[in-house]
C-alpha atoms as an extended CHARMM CRD file, in Angstrom:
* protein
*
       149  EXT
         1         1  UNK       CA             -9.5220000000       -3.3220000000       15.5650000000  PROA      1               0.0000000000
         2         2  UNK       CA            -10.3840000000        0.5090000000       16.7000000000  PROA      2               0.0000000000
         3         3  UNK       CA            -13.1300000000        1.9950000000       15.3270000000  PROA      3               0.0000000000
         4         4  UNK       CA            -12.7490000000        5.6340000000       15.7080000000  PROA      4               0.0000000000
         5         5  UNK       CA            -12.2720000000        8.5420000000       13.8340000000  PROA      5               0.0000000000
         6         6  UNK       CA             -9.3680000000        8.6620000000       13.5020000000  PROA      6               0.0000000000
         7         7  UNK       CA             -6.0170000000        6.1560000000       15.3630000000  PROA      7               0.0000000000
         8         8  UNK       CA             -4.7950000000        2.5090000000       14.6620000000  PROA      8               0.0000000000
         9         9  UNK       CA             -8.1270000000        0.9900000000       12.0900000000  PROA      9               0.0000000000
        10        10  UNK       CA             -6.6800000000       -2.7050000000       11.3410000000  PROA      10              0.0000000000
        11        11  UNK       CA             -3.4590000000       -4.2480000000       12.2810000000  PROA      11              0.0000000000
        12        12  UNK       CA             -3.1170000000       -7.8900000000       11.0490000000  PROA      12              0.0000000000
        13        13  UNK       CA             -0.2450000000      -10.5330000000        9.8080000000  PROA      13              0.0000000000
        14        14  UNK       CA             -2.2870000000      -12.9110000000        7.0480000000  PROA      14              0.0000000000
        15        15  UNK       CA             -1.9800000000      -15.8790000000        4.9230000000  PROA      15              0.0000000000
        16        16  UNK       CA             -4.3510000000      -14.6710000000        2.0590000000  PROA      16              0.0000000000
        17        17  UNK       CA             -3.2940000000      -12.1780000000       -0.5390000000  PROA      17              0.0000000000
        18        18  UNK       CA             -4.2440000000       -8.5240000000        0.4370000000  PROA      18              0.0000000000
        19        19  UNK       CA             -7.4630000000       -6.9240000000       -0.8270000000  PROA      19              0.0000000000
        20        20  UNK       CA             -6.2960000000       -3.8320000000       -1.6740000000  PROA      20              0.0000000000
        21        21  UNK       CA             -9.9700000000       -2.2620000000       -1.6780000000  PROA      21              0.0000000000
        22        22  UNK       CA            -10.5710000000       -3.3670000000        1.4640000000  PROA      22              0.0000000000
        23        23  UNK       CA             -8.2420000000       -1.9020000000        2.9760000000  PROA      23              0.0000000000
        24        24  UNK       CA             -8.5870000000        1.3040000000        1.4340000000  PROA      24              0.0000000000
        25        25  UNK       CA            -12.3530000000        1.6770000000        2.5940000000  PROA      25              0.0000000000
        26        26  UNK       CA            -11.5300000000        0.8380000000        6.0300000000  PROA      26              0.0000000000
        27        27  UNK       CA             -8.8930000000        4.5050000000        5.4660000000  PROA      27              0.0000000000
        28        28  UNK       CA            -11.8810000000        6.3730000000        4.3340000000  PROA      28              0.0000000000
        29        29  UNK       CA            -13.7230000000        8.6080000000        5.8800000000  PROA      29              0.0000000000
        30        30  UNK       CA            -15.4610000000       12.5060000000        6.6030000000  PROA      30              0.0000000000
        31        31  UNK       CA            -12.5430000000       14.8000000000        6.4260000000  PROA      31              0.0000000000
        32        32  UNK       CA             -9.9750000000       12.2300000000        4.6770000000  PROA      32              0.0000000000
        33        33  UNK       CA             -8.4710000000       14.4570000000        1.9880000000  PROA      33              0.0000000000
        34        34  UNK       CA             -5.6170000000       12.6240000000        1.4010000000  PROA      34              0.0000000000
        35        35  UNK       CA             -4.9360000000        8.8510000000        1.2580000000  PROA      35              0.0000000000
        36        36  UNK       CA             -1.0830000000        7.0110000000        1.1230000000  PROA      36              0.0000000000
        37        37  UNK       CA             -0.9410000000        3.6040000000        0.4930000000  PROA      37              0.0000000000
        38        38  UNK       CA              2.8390000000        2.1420000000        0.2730000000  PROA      38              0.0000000000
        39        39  UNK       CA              2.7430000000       -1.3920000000       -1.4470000000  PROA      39              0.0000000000
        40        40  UNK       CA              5.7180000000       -4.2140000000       -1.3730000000  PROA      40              0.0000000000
        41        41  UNK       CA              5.4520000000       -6.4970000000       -3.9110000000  PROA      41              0.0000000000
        42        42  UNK       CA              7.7680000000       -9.3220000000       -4.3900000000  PROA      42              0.0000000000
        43        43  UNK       CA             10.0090000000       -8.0970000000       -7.4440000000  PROA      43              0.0000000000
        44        44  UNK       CA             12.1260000000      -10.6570000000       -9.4910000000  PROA      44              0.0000000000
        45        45  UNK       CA             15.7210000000       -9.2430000000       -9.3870000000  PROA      45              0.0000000000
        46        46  UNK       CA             17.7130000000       -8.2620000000       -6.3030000000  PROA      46              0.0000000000
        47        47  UNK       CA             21.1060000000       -7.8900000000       -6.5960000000  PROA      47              0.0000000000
        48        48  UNK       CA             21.3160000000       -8.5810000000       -9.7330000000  PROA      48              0.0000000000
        49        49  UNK       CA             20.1270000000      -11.7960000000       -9.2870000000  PROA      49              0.0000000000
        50        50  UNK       CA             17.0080000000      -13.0120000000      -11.1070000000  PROA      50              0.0000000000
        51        51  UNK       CA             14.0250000000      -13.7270000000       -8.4780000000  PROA      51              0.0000000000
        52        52  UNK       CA             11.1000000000      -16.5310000000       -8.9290000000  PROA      52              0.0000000000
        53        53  UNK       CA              9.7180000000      -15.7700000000       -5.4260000000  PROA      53              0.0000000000
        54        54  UNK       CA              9.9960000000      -15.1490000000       -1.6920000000  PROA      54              0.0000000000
        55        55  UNK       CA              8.8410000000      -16.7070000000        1.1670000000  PROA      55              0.0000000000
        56        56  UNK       CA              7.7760000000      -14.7290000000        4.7830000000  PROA      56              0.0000000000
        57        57  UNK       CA              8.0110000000      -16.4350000000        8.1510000000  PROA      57              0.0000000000
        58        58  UNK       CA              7.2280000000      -14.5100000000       11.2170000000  PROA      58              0.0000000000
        59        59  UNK       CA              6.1010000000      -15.4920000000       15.1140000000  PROA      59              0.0000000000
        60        60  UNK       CA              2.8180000000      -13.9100000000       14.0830000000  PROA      60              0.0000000000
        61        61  UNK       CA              1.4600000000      -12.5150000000       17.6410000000  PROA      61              0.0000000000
        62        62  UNK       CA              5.1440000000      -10.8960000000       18.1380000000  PROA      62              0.0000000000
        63        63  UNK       CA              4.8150000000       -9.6180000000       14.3580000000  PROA      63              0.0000000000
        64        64  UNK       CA              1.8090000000       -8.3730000000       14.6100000000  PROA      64              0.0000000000
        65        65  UNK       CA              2.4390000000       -6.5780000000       17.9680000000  PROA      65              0.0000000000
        66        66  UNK       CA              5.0250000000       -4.5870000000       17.4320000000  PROA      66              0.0000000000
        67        67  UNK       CA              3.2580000000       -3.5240000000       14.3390000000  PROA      67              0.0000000000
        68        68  UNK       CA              0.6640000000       -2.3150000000       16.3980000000  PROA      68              0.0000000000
        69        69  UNK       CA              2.8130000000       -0.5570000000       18.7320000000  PROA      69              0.0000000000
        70        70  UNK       CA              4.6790000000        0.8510000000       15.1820000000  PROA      70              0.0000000000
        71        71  UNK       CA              1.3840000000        2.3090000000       13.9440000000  PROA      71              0.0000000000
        72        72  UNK       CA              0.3190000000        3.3740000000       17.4400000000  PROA      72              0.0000000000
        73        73  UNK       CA              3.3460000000        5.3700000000       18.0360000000  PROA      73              0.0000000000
        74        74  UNK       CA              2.9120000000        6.9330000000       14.7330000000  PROA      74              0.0000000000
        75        75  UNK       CA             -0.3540000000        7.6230000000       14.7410000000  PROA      75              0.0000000000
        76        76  UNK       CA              0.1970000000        9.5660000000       18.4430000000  PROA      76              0.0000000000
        77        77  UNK       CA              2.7690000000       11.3550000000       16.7530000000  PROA      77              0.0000000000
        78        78  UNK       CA              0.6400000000       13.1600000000       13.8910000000  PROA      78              0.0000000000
        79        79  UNK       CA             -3.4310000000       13.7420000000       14.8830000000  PROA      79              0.0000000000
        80        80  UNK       CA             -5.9640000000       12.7310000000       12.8250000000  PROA      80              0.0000000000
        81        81  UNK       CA             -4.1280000000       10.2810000000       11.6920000000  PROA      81              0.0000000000
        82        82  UNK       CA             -6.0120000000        7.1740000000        9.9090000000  PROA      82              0.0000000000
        83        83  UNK       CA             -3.6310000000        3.7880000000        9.7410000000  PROA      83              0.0000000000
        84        84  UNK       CA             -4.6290000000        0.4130000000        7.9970000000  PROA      84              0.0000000000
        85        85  UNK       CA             -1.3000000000       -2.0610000000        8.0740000000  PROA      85              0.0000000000
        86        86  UNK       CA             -1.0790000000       -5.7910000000        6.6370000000  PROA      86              0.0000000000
        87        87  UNK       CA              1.7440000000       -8.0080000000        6.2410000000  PROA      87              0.0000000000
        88        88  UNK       CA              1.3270000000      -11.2290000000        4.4970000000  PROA      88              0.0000000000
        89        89  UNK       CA              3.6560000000      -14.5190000000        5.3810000000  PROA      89              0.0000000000
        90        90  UNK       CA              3.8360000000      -18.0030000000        3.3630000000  PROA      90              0.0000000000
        91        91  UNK       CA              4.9900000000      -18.4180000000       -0.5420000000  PROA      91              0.0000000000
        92        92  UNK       CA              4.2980000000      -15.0580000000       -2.4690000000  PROA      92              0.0000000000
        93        93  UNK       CA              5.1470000000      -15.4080000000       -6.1470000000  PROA      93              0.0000000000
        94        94  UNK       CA              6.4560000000      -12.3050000000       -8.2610000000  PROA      94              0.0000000000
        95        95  UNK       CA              4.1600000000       -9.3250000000       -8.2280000000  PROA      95              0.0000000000
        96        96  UNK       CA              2.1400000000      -10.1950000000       -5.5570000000  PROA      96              0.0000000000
        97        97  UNK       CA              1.9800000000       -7.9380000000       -1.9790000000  PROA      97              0.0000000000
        98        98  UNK       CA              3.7610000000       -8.7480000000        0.8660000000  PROA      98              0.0000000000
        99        99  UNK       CA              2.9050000000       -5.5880000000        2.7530000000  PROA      99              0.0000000000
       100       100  UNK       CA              0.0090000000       -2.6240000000        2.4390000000  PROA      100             0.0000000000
       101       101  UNK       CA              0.1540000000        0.7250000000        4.3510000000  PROA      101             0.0000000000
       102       102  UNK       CA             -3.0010000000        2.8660000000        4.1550000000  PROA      102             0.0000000000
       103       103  UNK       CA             -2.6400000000        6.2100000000        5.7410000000  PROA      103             0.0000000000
       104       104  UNK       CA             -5.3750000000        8.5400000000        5.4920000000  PROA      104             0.0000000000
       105       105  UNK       CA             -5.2900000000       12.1160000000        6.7060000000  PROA      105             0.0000000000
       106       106  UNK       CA             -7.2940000000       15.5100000000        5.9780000000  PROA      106             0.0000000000
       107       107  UNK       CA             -3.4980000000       16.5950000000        4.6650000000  PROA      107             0.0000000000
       108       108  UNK       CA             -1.6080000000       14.7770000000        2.1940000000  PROA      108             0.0000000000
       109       109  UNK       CA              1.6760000000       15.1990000000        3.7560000000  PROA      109             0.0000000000
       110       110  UNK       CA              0.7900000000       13.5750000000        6.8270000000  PROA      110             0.0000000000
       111       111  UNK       CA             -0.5590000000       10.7850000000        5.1710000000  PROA      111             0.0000000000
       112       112  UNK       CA              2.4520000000        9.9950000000        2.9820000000  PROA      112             0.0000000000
       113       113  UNK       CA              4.6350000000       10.2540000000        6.2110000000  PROA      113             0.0000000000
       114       114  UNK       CA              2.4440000000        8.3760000000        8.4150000000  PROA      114             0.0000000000
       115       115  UNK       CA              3.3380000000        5.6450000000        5.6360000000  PROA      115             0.0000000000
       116       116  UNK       CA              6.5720000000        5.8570000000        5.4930000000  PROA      116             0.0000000000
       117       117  UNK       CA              7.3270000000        6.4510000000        8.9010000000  PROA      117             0.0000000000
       118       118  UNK       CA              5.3450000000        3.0030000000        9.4480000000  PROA      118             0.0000000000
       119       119  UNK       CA              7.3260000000        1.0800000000        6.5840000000  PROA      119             0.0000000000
       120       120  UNK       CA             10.2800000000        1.9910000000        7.7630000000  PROA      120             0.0000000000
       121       121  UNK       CA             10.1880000000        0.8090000000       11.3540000000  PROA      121             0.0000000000
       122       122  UNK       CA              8.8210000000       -1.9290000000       10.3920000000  PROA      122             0.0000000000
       123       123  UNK       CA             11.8280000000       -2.8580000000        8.5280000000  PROA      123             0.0000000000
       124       124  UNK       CA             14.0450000000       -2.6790000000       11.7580000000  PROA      124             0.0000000000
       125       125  UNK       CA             11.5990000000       -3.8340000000       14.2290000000  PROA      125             0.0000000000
       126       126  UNK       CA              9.1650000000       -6.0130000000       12.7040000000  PROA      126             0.0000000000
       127       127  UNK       CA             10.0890000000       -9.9640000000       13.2120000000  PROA      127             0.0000000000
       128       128  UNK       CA              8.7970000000      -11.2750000000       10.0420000000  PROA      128             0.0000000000
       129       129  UNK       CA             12.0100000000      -13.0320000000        7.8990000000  PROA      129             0.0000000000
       130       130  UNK       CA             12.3280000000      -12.9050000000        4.0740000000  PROA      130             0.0000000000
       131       131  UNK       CA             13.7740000000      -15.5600000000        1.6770000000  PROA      131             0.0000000000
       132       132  UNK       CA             14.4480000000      -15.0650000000       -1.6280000000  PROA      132             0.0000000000
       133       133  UNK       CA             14.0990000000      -18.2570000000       -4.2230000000  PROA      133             0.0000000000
       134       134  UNK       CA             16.2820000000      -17.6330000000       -6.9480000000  PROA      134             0.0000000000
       135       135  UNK       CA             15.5560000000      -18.8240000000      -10.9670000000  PROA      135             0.0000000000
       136       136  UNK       CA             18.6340000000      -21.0090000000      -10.1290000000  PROA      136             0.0000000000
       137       137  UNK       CA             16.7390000000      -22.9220000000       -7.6340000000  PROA      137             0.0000000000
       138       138  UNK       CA             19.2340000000      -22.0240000000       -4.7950000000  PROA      138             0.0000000000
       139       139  UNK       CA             17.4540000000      -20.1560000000       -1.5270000000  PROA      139             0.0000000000
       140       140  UNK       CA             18.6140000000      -17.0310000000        0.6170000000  PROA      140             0.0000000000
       141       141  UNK       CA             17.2060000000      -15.6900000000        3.6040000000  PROA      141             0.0000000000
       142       142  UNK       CA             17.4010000000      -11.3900000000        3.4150000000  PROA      142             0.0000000000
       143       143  UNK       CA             18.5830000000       -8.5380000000        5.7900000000  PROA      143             0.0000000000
       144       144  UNK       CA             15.3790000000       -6.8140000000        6.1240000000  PROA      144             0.0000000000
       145       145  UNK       CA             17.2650000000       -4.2890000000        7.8910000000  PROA      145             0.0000000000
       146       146  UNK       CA             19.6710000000       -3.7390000000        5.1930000000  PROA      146             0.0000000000
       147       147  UNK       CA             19.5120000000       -0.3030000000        3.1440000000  PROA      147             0.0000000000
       148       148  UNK       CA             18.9220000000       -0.7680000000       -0.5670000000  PROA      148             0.0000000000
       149       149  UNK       CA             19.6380000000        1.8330000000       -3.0380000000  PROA      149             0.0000000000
């Protein structure tokens, strides 16, 4: 973790639900006008089939540094930019986060980039796997990389 004023705050892969809070208190600070947060939750249809949960595997220290170098490279790319990140693997049932993206800047459109700039790389270069259990019992592993409507 960097503890400046602005840069990379808190990069981590967990096991535990995300505190929410947290994470948005480590964003603030002087001069933060504007806060972003993107949130993935685990929704219970996709593609038209009905969902009762996923489950996230990942080879955490590769996961959780290329999401460093993700935030990193974004953060270089707009100053003053303030980034909290935090995937979560294991059994997530409906509703619950899989993913939290603070970004905190004096500007709100920087912020609301910075997270979707980070959200989406992370989908393409991120090695954490997704798999879908279906109401029907049956089990799918996902494209993360594949663009949904």
């Amino acid at each position: 973790m960097t503890m400046s004023a602005h840069g990379v705050l808190h990069v981590a892969i967990v096991t535990t639900p995300i505190d929410v809070g947290a994470l948005l208190s480590r964003a603030q600070a002087p001069g933060v006008g504007a806060v972003s947060m993107f949130l993935g939750t685990v929704r219970d249809l996709n593609d038209g089939r009905p969902v009762s949960g996923m489950e996230y595997e990942a080879y955490a220290p590769m996961a959780e540094s290329e999401l460093r170098a993700i935030a990193e490279e974004t953060c270089a790319r707009t100053a003053g930019l303030r980034l909290v990140v935090e995937h979560r693997v294991g059994t997530l049932e409906i509703g619950e986060a899989s993913v939290a993206i603070v970004a905190a800047h004096a500007h709100r459109a920087q912020a609301m980039d910075g997270a979707r700039d980070v959200i989406e790389a992370l989908k393409q270069r991120v090695p954490i796997w997704k798999r879908e259990h279906y109401v029907s019992g049956d089990r799918e592993w996902i494209d993360p990389t594949k663009v949904r409507a």
